[in-house]
Steps between C-alpha positions, in 0.01 A plus 500: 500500500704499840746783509755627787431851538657777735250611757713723702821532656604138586176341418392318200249301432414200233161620340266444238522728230385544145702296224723761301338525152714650123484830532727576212575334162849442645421322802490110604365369786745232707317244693800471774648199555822628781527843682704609779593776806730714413725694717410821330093382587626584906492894406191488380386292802687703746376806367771690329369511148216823449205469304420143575065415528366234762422214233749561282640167348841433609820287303691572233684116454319293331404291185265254374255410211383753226109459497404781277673739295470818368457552085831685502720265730630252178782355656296318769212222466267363737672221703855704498695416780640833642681707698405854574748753557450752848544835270241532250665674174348605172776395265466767297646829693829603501595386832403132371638556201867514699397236693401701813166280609419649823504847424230451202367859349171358469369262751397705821188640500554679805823648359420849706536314831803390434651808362435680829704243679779424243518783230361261218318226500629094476310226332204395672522161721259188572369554846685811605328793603266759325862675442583274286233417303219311712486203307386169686824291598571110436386348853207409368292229286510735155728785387431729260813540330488882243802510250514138463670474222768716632531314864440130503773189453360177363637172725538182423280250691799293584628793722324478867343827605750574770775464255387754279256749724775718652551633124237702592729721723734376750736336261536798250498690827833360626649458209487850384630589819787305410522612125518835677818445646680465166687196619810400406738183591625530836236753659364482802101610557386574805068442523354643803189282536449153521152446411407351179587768242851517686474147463500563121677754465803310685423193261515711206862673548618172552385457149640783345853459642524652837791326689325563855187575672418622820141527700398729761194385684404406898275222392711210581280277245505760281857490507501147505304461095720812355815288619370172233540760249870504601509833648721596805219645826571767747208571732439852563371449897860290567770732356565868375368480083790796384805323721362126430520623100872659530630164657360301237620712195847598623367865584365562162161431510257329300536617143125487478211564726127365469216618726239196447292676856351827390291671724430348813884379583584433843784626759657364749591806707174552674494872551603533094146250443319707707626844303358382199236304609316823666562718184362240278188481755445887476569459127834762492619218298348187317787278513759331714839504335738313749596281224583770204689685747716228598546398173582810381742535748678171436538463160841520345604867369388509128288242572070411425248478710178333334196562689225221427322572833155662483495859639185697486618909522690707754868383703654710766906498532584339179851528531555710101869588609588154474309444188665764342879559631542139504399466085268260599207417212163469653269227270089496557264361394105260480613201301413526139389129504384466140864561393640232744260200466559336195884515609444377807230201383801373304703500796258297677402262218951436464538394865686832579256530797167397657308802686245265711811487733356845664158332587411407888130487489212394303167551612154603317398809429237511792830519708621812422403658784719262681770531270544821523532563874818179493653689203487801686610397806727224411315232641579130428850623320271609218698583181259498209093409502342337175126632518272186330212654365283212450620295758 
């Protein structure tokens, strides 16, 4: 089969690679139908994420056709229609038993690597390092898909792909983020990010009552798609974030933060870039926290911040007096997808909303390559790329 696999710090490559084959009495095999680039696939490609293997099979968004099953997995047949959550989770542990997906006891292999990094291990992920797991990702003809019947949603056929895809993890994604913030009538939520999960995660307040919304991006077309959810835009390269945020809450401040960037946020001071660009480079820390910082910083005392934005180990100056003299509650967390996607299919399926509004490209699978240097560098006001596998 043709697979998109990771050969090295931005390169990868479309190859041909074996077909992925049962392995365990609770696997299925998805013949993939829709996968996509995900913002969190840029660390990987950009090199921040250890333990990764030149060939590894990238993606963790995607679904398709069951075309084999396991003689444990009873819940799905051949010719299922299915989408497969990012996390992969046993169902059985006590983290899934509370509904805690992505930090599964039971499903990374490699649970040692992680526990250096981290402490403990989370669940292992499709397509995301040896750290977490090194199982073959989604951008690819055929998936092998262990726990599935833990993991899995059945679709409809009368719901398009692109309707129902981003179930896999953007969706849940921003909508935890916003679940995160507790929301009640009249709040205001603040979303630094205006990518696609920021996207969501804007979309999804809306829906659970927040009064406002306001974006903090320097991609004006960026800015531009959060705004059709009805959010209010303030770009980050035009005016100071903290004094923009006081004008536009009466000097209180959001009353809830969400950091949809994670690691590799930008700044717009130059000399503040360049700090922690060179400590990232000599690996005195992983991450770039502009955006947690500011957040932190501008929330509302007694307020949440809700950080949906992938981060990968170590910050410098993470401003903990603020956090903590300031009563501030600080919410984390992978999206436990399985607990979201029947929820959020039922959304969908009642009109509430339709997620293919986050797509900008389409192209084949043999384009990857392509696709991932305009996600990356913002080419051709690239929001959101639908990989075709057999296209």
């Amino acid at each position: 089969m043709k697979a998109n696999c990771w050969m090295g710090r931005n390169s990868v490559e479309v190859l041909e690679v074996p077909d992925p084959q049962i392995l365990n009495a609770h696997d299925a095999v998805v013949r993939v139908t829709s996968t996509a680039i995900c913002g969190s696939d840029l660390h990987l490609y950009d090199g921040f994420i250890p333990t990764m293997k030149s060939g590894d099979i990238l993606g963790h968004e995607f679904m398709g056709e069951v075309v084999e099953v396991g003689p444990e997995v009873r819940n799905l047949q051949v010719g299922d229609r299915v989408v497969v959550p990012f996390p992969i989770a046993c169902g059985r542990c006590a983290a899934c038993e509370h509904g805690l997906y992505s930090v599964c006891e039971n499903t990374n292999p490699n649970a040692g690597l992680a526990e250096k990094i981290m402490g403990h291990t989370p669940a292992g992920i499709f397509g995301y390092s040896h750290m977490l797991g090194g199982y073959a990702g989604g951008q690819a003809q055929y998936a092998r898909v262990p726990f599935a019947d833990v993991g899995p949603i059945k679709v409809e056929d009368d719901l398009p792909d692109e309707q129902v895809l981003f179930l896999s993890d953007i969706f849940p994604t921003g909508y935890m983020g916003a679940e995160m913030c507790d929301i009640k009538p009249g709040d205001v939520i603040a979303i630094w990010g205006a990518g696609p999960v920021g996207q969501f995660a804007a979309a999804s307040a809306f829906m659970l009552g927040a009064e406002r919304v306001i974006a903090i991006d320097r991609f004006p077309y960026r800015l531009r798609n959060i705004e059709r959810t009805g959010a209010e835009t303030i770009d980050y390269e035009q005016v100071e974030v903290l004094d923009a945020l006081r004008d536009m809450t009466a000097g209180r401040g959001p009353d809830a933060c969400i950091d949809a960037v994670g690691m590799e946020a930008h700044y717009p001071i130059p000399a503040m870039h360049a700090y922690d660009r060179a400590k990232q480079a000599a690996r005195v820390e992983t991450d770039r926290p502009y955006a947690l910082r500011e957040a932190i910083m501008a929330c509302r005392n007694g307020g949440i911040v809700s950080v949906i934005g992938v981060y990968g180990g170590l910050v410098d100056k993470f401003p903990m007096g603020s956090l903590m003299n300031r009563s501030l509650t600080l919410k984390t967390g992978q999206c436990h997808v399985q607990r979201y996607m029947r929820p959020l299919l039922d959304r969908i399926r009642n009109g509430d909303i339709d997620p293919s509004f986050v797509v900008s490209h389409r192209m084949s699978l043999m384009d990857a390559p392509r696709g991932f240097e305009m996600f990356k560098h913002k080419q051709n006001e690239c929001n959101k790329i639908v990989l075709k596998p057999w296209a």
